[in-house]
C-alpha positions as CSV (number, residue, x, y, z in Angstrom):
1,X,50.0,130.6,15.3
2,X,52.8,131.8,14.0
3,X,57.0,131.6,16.4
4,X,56.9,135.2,16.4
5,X,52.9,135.3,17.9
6,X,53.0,132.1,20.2
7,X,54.0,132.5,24.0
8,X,57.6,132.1,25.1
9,X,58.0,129.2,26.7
10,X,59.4,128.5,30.0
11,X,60.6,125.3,31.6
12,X,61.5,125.9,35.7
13,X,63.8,123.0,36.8
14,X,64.3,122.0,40.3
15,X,65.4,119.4,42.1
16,X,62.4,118.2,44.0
17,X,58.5,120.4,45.0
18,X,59.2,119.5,48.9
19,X,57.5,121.5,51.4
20,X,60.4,124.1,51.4
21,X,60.8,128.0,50.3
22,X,63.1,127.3,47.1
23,X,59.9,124.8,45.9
24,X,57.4,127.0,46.7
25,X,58.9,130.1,45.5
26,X,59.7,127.9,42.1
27,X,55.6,127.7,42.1
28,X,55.0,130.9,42.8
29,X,57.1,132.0,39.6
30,X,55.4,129.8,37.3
31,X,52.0,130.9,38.8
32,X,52.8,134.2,38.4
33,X,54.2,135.1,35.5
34,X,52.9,137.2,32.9
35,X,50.5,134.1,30.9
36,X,50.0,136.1,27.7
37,X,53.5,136.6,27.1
38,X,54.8,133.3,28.5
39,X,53.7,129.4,28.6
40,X,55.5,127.9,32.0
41,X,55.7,124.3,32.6
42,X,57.6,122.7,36.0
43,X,60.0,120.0,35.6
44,X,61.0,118.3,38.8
45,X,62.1,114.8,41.0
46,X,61.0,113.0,43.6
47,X,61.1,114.3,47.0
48,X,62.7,112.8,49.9
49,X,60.5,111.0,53.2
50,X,59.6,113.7,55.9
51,X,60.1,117.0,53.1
52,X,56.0,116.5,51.5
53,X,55.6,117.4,48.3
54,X,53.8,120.2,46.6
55,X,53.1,119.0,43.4
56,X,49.2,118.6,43.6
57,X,49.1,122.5,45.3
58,X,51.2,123.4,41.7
59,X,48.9,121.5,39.3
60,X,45.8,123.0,41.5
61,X,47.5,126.2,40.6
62,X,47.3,125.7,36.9
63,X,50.6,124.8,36.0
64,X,51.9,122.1,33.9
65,X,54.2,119.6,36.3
66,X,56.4,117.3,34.8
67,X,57.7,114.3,36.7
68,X,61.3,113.2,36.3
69,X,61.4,109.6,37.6
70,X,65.4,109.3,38.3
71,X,65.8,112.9,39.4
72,X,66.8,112.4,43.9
73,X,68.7,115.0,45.4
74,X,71.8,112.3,46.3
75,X,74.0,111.7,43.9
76,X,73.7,108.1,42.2
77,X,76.1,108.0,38.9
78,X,73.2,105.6,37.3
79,X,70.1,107.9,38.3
80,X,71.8,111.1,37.8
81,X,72.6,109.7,33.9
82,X,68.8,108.7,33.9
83,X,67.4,111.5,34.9
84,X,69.8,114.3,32.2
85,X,68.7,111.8,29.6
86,X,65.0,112.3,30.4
87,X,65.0,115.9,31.0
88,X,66.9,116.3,27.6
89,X,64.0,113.8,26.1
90,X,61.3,116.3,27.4
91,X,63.1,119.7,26.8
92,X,63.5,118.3,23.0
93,X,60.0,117.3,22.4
94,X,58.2,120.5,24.1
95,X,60.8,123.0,22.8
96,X,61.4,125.7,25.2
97,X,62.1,129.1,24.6
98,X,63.6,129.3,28.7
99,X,65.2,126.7,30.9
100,X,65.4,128.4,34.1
101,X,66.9,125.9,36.8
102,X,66.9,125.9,40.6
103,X,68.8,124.3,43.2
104,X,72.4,122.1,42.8
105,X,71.5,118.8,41.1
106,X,68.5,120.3,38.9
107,X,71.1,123.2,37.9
108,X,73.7,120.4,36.7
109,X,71.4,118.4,35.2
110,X,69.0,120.7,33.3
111,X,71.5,123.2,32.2
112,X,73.7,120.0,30.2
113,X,70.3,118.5,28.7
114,X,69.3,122.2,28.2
115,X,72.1,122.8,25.8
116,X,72.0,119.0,24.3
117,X,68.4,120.3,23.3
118,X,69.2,123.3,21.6
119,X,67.1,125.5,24.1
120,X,68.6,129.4,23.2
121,X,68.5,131.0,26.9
122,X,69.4,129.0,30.1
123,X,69.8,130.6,33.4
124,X,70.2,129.5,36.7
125,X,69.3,130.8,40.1
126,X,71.6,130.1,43.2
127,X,69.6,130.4,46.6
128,X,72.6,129.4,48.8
129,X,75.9,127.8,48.8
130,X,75.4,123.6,49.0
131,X,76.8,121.7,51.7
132,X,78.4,119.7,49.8
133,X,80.5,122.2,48.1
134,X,82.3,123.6,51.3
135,X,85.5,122.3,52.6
136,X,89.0,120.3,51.1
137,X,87.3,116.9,50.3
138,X,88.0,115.6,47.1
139,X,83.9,115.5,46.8
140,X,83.5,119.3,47.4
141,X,86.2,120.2,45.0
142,X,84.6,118.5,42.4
143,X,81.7,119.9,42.9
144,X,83.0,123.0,42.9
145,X,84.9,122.6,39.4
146,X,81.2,121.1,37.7
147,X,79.6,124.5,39.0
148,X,82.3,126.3,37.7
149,X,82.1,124.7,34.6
150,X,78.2,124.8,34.0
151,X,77.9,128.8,35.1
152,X,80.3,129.3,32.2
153,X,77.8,128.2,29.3
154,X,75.0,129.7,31.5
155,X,73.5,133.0,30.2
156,X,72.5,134.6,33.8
157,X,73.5,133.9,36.8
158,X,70.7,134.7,39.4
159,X,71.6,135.5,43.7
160,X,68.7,135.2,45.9
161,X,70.4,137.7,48.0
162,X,74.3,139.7,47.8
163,X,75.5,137.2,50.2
164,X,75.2,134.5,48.1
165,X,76.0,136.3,44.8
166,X,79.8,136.8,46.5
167,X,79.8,133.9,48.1
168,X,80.1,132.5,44.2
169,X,82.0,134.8,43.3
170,X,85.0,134.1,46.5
171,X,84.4,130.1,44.8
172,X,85.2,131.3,41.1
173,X,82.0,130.7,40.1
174,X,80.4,133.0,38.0
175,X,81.7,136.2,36.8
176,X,79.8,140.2,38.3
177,X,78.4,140.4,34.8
178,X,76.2,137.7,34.1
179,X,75.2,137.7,37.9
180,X,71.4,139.4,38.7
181,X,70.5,140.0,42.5
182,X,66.7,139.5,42.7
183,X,64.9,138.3,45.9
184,X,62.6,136.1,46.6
185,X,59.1,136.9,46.9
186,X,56.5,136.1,48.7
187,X,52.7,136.2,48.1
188,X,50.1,138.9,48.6
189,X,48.6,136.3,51.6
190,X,50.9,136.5,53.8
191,X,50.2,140.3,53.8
192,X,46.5,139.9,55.0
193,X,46.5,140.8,58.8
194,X,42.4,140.9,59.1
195,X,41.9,139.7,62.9
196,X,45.6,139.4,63.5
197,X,46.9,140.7,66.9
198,X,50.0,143.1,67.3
199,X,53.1,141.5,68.1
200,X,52.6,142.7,71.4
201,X,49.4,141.0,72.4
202,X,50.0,137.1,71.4
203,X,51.9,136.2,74.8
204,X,55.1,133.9,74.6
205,X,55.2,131.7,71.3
206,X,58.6,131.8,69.5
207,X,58.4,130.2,66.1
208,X,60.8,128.7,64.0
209,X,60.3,127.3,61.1
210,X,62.6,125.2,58.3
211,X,63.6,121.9,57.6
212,X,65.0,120.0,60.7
213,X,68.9,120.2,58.9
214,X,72.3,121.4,60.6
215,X,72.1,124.7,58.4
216,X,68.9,125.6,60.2
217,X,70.3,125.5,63.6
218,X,67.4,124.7,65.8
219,X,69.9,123.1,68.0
220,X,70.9,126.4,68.9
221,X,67.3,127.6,69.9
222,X,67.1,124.6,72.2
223,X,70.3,125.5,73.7
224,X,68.9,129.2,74.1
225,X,65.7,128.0,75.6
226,X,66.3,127.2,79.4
227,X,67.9,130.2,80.0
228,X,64.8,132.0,78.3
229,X,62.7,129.4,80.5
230,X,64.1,130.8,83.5
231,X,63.4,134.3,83.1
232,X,60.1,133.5,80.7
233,X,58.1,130.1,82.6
234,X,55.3,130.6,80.4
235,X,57.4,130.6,77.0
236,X,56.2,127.8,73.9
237,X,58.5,127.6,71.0
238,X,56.7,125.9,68.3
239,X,59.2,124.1,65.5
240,X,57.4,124.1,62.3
241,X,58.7,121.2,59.8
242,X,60.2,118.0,59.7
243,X,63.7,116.5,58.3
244,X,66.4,113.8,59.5
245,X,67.0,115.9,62.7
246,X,63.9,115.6,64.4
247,X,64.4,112.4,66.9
248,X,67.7,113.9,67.8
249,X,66.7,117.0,68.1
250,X,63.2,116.1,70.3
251,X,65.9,113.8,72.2
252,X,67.9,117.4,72.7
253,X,64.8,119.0,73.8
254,X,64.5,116.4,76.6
255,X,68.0,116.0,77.4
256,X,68.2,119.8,78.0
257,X,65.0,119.9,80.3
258,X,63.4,121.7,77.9
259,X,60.6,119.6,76.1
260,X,57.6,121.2,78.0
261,X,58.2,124.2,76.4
262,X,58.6,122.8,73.0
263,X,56.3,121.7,70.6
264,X,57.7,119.9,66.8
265,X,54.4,120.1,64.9
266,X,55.8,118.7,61.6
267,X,55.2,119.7,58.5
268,X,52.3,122.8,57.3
269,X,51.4,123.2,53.5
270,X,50.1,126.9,55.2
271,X,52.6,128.3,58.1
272,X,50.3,131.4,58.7
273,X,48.4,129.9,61.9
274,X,51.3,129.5,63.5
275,X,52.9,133.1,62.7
276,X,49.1,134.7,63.2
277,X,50.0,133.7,66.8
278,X,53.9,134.1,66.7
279,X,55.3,136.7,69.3
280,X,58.4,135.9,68.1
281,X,60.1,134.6,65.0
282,X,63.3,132.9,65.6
283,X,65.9,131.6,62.8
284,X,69.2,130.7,64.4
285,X,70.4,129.8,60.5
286,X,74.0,128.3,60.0
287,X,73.7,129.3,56.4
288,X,70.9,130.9,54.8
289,X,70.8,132.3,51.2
290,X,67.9,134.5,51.8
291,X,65.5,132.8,54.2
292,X,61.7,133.3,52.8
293,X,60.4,132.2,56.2
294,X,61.7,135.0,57.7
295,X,60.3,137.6,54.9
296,X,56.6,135.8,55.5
297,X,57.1,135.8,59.1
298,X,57.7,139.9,58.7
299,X,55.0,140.3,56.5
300,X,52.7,138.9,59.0
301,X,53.8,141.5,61.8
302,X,56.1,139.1,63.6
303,X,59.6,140.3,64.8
304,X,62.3,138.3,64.4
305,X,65.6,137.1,65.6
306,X,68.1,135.7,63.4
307,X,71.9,134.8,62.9
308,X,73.7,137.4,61.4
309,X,74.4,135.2,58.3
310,X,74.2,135.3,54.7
311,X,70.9,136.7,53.1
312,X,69.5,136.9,56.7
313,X,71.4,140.1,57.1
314,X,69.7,141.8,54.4
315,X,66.2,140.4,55.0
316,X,66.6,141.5,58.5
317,X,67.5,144.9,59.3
318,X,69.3,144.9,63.3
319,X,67.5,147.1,65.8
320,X,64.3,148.2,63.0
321,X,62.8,144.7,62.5
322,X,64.2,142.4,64.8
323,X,67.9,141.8,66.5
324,X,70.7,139.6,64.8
325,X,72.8,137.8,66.7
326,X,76.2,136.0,65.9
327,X,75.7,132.4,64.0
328,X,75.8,129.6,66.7
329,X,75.7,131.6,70.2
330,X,72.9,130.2,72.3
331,X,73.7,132.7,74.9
332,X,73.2,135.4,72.7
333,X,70.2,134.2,70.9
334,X,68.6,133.8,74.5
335,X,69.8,137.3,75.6
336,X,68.1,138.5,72.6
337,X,65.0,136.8,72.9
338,X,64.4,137.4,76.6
339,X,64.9,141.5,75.6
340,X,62.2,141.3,73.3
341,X,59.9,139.1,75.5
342,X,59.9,141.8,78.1
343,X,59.3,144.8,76.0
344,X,55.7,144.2,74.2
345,X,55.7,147.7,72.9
346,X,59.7,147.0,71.3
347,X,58.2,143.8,69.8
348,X,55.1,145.6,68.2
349,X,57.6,148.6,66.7
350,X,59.8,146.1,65.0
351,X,56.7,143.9,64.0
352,X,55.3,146.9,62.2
353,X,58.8,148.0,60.8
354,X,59.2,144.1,59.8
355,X,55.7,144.8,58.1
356,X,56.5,147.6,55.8
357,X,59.9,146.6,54.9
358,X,58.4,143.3,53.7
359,X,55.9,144.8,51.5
360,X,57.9,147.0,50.3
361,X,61.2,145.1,49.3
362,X,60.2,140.9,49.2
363,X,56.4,141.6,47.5
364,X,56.0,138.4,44.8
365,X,54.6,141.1,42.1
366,X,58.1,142.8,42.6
367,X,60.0,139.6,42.5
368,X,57.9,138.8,39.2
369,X,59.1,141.8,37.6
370,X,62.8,141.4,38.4
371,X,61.9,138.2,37.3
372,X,60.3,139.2,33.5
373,X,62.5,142.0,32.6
374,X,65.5,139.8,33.4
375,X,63.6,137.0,30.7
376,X,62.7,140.1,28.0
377,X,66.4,141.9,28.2
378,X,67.7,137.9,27.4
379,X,65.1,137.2,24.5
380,X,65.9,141.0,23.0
381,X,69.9,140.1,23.0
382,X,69.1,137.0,21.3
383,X,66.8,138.6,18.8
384,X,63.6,135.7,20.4
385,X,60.2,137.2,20.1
């Protein structure tokens, strides 16, 4: 086969495959992309305890996963030189046409051993602003000034949502024309609703669901929750995922007189049970870049209330498909929630609306395209066939 008749090929980068929307919509990029034209392969670390990994449902999937041994999220001087040096290794001896990294460390990394290798296009898709970028610390600024550095020899830039595409922007990183706003989608199962009640018919369950982090803010749902409690005896929220918060957070629950109304299930590899039953999808974010949970929480008819932060307030459109409420106010959050709890038919409007806006904007097959014409406009300027 001749260079001009093979696939292109495609190496994804990312930090780690944990049981997370950035990982899984990594997977659903690689499984979805066009397989005549393109030959994808996922490079990735090691995840950390509580996150799970998804690296058996991508390989079940079809698609080539590579293992990094010394790529961890935290930064280690020693591991981090490890793991560029592999990842350059591998990039040189399977020759990609593509790198196309995801997420802070796997973005540094891969995009450095990227151009060591000689790969011709490299892009690099920002799904939020890292925590460890924000603030004065000597740390953060350096981060900062890497980032800055890398997005400069990066071809495209991608957003996850306009939020975070400015966001860069306000930190110098990144200039409007190499940027590319394209959502994340999500697949066509969380659009199947056979045997699924309205919104209005499955009683008091609020669902959250994230990693148990400060950016997700389930701390503020727990402080929202008495006061919803009062007003709503019978109300369950159910807290779907795990992370270094959960003892202090179950200790919250308790501490707040609150714990009979909550459940922490842990970690689910499939989240549609719960949302099949969700009255009500809460996601009292900190920060969000886009917040996929939300999008398949709205797909499956669930309406939702969310902080009114970042991608969140694009996802989620105030008074059509849920309520937003300001980042951090329990009070609000509960004000919001007990509104919606006692109007079934205002919860089954916005589930529908939620619905439709879903399918229509955050469909994977639209996030695919976004996705290939963004990869064919690069190979054309570069004369790659």
């Amino acid at each position: 086969m001749s260079a001009a008749d093979r696939p292109i090929r495609i190496c994804h980068i990312v930090t780690r495959l944990a049981v997370r929307g950035v990982p899984r919509h990594v997977i659903e990029l690689a499984a979805g992309l066009d397989r005549a034209r393109f030959c994808v392969e996922i490079i990735t670390g090691h995840s950390e305890p509580g996150e799970g990994d998804l690296i058996s449902e991508a390989r079940d999937r079809g698609i080539v996963v590579t293992r990094i041994a010394a790529l961890r999220r935290s930064v280690h001087a020693r591991d981090d030189l490890a793991a560029l040096y592999q990842i350059y290794r591998h990039l040189h001896r399977v020759s990609c046409d593509i790198v196309h990294t995801h997420i802070a460390k796997a973005g540094i990394l891969g995009r450095q051993a990227a151009r060591w290798a000689g790969v011709p296009l490299v892009l690099h898709t920002y799904h939020g602003v890292p925590e460890e970028w924000l603030g004065n610390a000597t740390k953060a600024r350096l981060f900062r000034a890497v980032e800055r550095r890398a997005a400069r020899t990066t071809d495209a830039l991608v957003a996850v949502s306009r939020a975070v595409r400015e966001d860069m922007l306000d930190l110098d990183i990144g200039r409007n024309r190499r940027w590319a706003v394209i959502y994340n989608g999500i697949a066509p199962a969380f659009f199947a609703l056979e045997g699924v009640q309205p919104a209005s018919e499955r009683g008091l369950r609020l669902v959250a669901i994230g990693s148990l982090t400060p950016e997700k803010g389930v701390d503020v749902m727990l402080r929202a929750l008495p006061s919803v409690a009062r007003l709503h005896p019978g109300v369950e929220l159910v807290v779907v995922g795990d992370g270094p918060l959960r003892v202090q957070l179950e200790a919250l629950a308790q501490e707040l007189s609150v714990a009979q109304h909550v459940r922490f299930v842990g970690l689910a590899e499939d989240v549609r049970p719960w949302l099949r039953e969700c009255a009500l999808f809460v996601a009292p974010s900190r920060r969000e870049g886009m917040g996929i949970a939300v999008v398949e929480a709205m797909a499956m008819g669930c309406p939702v209330v969310a902080s009114r932060v970042g991608g969140l307030a694009e996802v989620v459109v105030d008074g059509e498909t849920g309520l937003l409420v300001e980042e951090g106010a329990s009070e609000a959050l509960s004000d919001a929630i007990c509104k919606l709890l006692a109007a079934p038919a205002e919860r089954a409007r916005l589930g529908a609306n939620g619905r439709g806006r879903a399918l229509r904007a955050f469909a994977r097959d639209e996030a695919l395209r976004q996705v290939q014409d963004l990869y064919e406009e690069l190979l054309r300027e570069r004369n790659i066939s």
